[in-house]
One Martini backbone bead per residue (centre of mass of N, CA, C, O) as a GRO file, in nm:
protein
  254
    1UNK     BB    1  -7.448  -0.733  -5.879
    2UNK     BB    2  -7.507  -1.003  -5.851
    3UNK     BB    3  -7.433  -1.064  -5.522
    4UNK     BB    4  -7.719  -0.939  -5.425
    5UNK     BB    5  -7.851  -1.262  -5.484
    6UNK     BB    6  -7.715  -1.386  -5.264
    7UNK     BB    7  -7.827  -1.496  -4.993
    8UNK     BB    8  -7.545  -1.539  -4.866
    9UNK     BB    9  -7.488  -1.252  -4.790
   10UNK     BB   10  -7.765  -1.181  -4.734
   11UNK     BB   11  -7.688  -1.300  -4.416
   12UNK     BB   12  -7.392  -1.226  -4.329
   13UNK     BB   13  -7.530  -0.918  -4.306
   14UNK     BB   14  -7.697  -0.987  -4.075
   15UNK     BB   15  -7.533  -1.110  -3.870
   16UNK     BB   16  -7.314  -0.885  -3.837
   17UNK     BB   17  -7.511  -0.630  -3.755
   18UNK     BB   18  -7.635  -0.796  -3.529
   19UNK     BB   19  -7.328  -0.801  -3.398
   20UNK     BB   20  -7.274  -0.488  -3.387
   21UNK     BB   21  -7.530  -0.422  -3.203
   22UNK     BB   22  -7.465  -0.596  -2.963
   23UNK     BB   23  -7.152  -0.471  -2.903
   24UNK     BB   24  -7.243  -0.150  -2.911
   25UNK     BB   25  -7.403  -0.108  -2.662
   26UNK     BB   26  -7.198  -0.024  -2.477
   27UNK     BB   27  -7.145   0.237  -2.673
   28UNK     BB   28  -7.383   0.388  -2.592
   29UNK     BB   29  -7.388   0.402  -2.274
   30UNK     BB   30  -7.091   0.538  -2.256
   31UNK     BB   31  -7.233   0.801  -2.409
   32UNK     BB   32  -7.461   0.872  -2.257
   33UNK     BB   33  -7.326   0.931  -2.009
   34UNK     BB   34  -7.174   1.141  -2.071
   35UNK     BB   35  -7.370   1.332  -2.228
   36UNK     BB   36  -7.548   1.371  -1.966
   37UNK     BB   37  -7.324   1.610  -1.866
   38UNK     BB   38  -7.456   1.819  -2.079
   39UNK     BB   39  -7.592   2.023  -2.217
   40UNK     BB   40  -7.889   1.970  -2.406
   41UNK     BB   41  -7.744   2.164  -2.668
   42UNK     BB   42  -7.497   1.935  -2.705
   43UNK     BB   43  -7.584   1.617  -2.743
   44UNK     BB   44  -7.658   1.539  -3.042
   45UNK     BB   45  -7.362   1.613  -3.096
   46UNK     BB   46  -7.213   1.429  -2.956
   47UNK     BB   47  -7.339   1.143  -3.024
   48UNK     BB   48  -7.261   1.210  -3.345
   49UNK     BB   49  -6.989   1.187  -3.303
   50UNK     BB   50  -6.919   0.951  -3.138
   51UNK     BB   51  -7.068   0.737  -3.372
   52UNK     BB   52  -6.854   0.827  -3.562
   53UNK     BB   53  -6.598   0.762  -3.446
   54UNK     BB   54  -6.693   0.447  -3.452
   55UNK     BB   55  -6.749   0.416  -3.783
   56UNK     BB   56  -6.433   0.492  -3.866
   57UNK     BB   57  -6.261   0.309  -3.688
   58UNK     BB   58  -6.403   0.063  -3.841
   59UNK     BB   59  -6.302   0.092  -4.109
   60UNK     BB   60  -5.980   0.181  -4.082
   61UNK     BB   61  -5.941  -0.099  -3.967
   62UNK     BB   62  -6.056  -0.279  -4.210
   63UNK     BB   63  -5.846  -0.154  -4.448
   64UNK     BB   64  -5.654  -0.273  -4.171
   65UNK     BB   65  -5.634  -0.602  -4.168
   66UNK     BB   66  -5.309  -0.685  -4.132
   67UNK     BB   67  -5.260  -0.503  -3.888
   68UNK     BB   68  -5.433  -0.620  -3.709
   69UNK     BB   69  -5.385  -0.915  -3.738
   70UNK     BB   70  -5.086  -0.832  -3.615
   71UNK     BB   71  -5.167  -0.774  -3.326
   72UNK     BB   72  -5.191  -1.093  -3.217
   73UNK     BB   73  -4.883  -1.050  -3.187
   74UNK     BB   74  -4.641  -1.110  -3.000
   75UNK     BB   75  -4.434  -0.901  -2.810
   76UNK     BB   76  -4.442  -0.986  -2.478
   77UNK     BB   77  -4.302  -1.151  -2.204
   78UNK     BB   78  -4.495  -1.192  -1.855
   79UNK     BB   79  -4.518  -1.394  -1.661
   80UNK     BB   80  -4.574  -1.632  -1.874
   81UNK     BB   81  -4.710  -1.398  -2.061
   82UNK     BB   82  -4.839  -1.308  -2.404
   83UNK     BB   83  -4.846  -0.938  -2.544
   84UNK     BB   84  -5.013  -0.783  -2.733
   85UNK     BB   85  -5.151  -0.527  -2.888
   86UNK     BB   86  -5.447  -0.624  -2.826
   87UNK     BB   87  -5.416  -0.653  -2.517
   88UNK     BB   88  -5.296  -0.350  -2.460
   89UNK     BB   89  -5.567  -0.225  -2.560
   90UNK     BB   90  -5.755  -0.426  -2.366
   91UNK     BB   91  -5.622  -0.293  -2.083
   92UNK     BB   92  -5.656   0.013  -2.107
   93UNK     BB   93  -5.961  -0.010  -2.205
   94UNK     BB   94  -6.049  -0.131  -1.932
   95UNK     BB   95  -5.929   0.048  -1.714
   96UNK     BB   96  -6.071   0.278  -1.810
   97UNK     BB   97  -6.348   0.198  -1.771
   98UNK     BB   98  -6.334   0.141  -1.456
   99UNK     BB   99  -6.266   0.429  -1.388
  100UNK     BB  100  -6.491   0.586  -1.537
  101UNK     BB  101  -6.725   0.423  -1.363
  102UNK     BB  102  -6.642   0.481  -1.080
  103UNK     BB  103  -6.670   0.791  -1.098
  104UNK     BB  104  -6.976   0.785  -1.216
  105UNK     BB  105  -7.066   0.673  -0.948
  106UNK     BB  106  -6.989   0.869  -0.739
  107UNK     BB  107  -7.124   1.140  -0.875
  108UNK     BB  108  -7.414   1.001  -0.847
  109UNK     BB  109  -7.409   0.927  -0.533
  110UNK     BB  110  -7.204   1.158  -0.374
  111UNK     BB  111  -7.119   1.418  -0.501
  112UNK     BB  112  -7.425   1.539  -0.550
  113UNK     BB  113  -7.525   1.534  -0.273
  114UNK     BB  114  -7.284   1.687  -0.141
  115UNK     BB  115  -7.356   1.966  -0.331
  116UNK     BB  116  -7.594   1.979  -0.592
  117UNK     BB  117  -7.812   2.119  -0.737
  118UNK     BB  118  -7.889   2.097  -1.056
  119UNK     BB  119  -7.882   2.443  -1.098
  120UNK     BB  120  -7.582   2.407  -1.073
  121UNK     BB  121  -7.496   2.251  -1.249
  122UNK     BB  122  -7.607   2.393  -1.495
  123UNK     BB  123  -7.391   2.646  -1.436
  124UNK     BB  124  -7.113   2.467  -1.482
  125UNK     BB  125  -7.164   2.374  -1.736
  126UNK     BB  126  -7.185   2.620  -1.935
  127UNK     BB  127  -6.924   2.754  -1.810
  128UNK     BB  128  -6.779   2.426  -1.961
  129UNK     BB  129  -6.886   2.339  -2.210
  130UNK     BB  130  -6.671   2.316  -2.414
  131UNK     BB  131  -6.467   2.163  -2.285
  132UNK     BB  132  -6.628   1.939  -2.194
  133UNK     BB  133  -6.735   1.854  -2.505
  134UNK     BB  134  -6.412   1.769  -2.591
  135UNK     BB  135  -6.352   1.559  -2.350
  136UNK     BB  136  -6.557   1.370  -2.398
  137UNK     BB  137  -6.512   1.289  -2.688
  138UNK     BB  138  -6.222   1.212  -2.623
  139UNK     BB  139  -6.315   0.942  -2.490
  140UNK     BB  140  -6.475   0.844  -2.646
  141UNK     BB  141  -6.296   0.757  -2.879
  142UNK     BB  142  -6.091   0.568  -2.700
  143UNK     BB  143  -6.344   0.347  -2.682
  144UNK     BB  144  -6.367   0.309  -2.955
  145UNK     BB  145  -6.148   0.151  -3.054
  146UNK     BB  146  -6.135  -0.062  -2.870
  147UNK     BB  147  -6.425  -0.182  -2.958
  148UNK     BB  148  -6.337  -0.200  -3.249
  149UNK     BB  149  -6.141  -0.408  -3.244
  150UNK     BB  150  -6.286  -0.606  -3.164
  151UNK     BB  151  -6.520  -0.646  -3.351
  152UNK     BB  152  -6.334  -0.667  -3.629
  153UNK     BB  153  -6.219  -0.946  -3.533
  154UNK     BB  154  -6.531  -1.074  -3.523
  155UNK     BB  155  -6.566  -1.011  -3.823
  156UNK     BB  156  -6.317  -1.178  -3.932
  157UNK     BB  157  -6.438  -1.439  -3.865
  158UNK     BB  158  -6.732  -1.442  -4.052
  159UNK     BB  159  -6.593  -1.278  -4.296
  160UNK     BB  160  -6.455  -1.196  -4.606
  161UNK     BB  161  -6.608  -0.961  -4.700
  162UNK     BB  162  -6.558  -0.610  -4.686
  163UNK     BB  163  -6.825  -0.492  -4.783
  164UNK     BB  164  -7.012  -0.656  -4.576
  165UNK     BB  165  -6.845  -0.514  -4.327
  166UNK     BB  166  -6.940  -0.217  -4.404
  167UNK     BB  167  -7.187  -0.235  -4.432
  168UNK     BB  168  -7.266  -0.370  -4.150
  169UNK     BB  169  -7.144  -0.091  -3.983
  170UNK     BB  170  -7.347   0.111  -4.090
  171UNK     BB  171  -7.610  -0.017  -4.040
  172UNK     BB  172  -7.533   0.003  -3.692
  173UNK     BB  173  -7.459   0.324  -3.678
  174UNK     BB  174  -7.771   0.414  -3.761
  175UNK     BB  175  -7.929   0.203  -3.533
  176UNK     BB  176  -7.784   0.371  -3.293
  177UNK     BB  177  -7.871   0.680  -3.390
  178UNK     BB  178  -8.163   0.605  -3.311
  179UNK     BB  179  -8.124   0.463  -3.012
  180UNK     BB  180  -7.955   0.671  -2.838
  181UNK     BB  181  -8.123   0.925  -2.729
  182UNK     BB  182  -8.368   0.729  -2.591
  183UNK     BB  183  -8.168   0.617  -2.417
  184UNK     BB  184  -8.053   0.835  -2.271
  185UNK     BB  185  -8.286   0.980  -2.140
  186UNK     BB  186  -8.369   0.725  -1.993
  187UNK     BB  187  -8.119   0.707  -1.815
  188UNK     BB  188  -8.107   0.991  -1.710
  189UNK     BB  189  -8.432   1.004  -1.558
  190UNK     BB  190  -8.254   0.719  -1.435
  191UNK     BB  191  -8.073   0.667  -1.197
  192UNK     BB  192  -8.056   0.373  -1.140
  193UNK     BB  193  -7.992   0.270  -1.421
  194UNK     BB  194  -7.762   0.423  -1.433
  195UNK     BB  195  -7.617   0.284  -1.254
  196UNK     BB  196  -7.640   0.006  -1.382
  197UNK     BB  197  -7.465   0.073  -1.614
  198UNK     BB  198  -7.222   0.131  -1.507
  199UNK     BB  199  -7.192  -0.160  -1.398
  200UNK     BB  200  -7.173  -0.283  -1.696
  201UNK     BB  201  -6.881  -0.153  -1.755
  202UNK     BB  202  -6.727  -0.258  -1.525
  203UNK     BB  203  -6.800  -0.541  -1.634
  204UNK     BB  204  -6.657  -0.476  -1.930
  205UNK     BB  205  -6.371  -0.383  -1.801
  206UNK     BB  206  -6.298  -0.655  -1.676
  207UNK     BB  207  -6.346  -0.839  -1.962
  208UNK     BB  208  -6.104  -0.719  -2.080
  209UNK     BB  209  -5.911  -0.753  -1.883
  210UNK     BB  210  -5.930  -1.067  -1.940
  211UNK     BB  211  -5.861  -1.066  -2.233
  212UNK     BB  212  -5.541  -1.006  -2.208
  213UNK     BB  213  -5.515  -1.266  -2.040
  214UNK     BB  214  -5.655  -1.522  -2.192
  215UNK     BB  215  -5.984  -1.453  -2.063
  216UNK     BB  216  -6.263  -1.543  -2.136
  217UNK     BB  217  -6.565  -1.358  -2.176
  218UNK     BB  218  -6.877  -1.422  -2.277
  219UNK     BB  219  -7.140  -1.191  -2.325
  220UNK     BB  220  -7.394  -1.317  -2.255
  221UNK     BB  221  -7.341  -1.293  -1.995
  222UNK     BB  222  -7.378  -1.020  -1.912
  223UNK     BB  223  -7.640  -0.944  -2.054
  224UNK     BB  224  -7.775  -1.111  -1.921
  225UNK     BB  225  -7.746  -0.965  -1.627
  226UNK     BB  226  -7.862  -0.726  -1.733
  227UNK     BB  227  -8.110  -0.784  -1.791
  228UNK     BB  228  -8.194  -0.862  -1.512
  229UNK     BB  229  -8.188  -0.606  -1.403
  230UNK     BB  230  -8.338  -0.436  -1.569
  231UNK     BB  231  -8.609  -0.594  -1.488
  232UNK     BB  232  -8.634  -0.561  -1.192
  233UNK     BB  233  -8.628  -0.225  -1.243
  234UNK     BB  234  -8.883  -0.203  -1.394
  235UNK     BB  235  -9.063  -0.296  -1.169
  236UNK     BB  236  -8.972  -0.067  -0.955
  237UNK     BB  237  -9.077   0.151  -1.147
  238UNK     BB  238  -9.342   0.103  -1.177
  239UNK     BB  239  -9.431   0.077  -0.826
  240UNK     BB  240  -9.341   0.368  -0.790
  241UNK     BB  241  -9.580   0.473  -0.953
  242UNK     BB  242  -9.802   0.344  -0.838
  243UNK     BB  243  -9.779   0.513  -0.570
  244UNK     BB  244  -9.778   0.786  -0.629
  245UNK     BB  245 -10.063   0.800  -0.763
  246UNK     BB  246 -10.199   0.640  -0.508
  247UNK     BB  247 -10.129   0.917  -0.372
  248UNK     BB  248 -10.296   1.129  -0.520
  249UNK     BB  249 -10.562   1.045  -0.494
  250UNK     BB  250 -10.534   1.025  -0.156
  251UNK     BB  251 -10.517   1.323  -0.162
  252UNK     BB  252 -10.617   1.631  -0.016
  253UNK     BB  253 -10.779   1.832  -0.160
  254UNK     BB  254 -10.827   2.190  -0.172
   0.00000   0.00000   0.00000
């Protein structure tokens, strides 16, 4: 228990936390908006599942450490390109993500437009909840691999101490878990937002993609241009309130 006293400790373990909550963003992200497809009274157990297979994936990752860092090891050379393990897993989880968030931006524009008012949509989702359920889940799992190799190895170049990293992955899908729901809702509830997320995962999705290829993309641009994205946004929807107001104020009562 010594070791519990040692400033040095809780410092690394502040800051892998922080940087895992940093990470997971994109995994909320890409969570909120697939439960978002769910019927209102299956989503909470989606995203605690969701969020459950992204801290079990990055536990028996760290567990298996010298398999993950042996992931790093040239598989094969192709048009004089070296491709590891780790690029092949973040080549496929890139292209999902990319697949995945472009389909999302279609139903969201597209496809909403052109069927369905709400209340069709939620009999189609009732009538197909669990395979639904089950399905969103399953591709959940899938880039939660990706995102949590990507974390792990980034985990593994700042802490030594394996203890450290359980600690610090616990307790970052704790706050990840507090901050999922309210998160999802407001996505939810903001169309605009919403594509707005959809367009930050095509953005993470391009970044694996070109970290595959030994291009790297510091995610600090994505986020930052995400932030500035989501700021004119807030002021827009902020403005877009008070029209509405000063609209019911100036309509004539009845």
């Amino acid at each position: 228990m010594e070791f519990l006293l040692d400033p040095n400790v809780w410092i690394a373990f502040a800051m892998l936390a922080a940087l895992e909550i940093v990470l997971g963003i994109d995994n909320i992200i890409f969570i909120s908006i697939l439960v978002g497809r769910l019927p209102s009274h299956m989503r909470d157990k989606a995203r605690r599942l969701g969020l459950g297979f992204a801290m079990v994936s990055r536990l028996l990752l760290l567990f298996t450490l010298n398999w993950v860092m042996g992931l790093t090891a040239n598989l094969f050379t192709a048009l004089g390109q070296g491709f590891s393990g780790r690029d092949l897993v973040l080549l496929l989880g890139g292209l999902f993500l990319l697949y995945k968030a472009s389909h999302e931006i279609f139903i969201e524009v597209e496809a909403r437009e052109q069927h369905a008012p709400a209340e069709t949509d939620a009999v189609l989702l009732k009538s197909t909840g669990q395979r639904m359920f089950w399905g969103i889940i399953g591709q959940i799992a899938i880039i939660d691999i990706v995102f949590s190799l990507d974390s792990v190895i980034t985990a593994v170049g700042m802490v030594d101490d394996i203890s450290i990293m359980v600690a610090a992955v616990i307790a970052s899908v704790g706050v990840m878990l507090v901050a999922a729901k309210p998160i999802g809702e407001f996505v939810d509830s903001h169309p605009s937002i919403k594509v707005l997320a959809l367009a930050f995962l095509i953005m993470v999705g391009m970044a694996l993609t070109a970290e595959a290829f030994e291009q790297h993309v510091p995610k600090g641009y994505i986020y930052a241009a995400m932030a500035f994205s989501l700021a004119v946004e807030a002021l827009n929807i902020r403005s877009r309130a008070k029209r509405l107001l000063k609209a019911a104020q100036n309509s004539p009562k009845p």
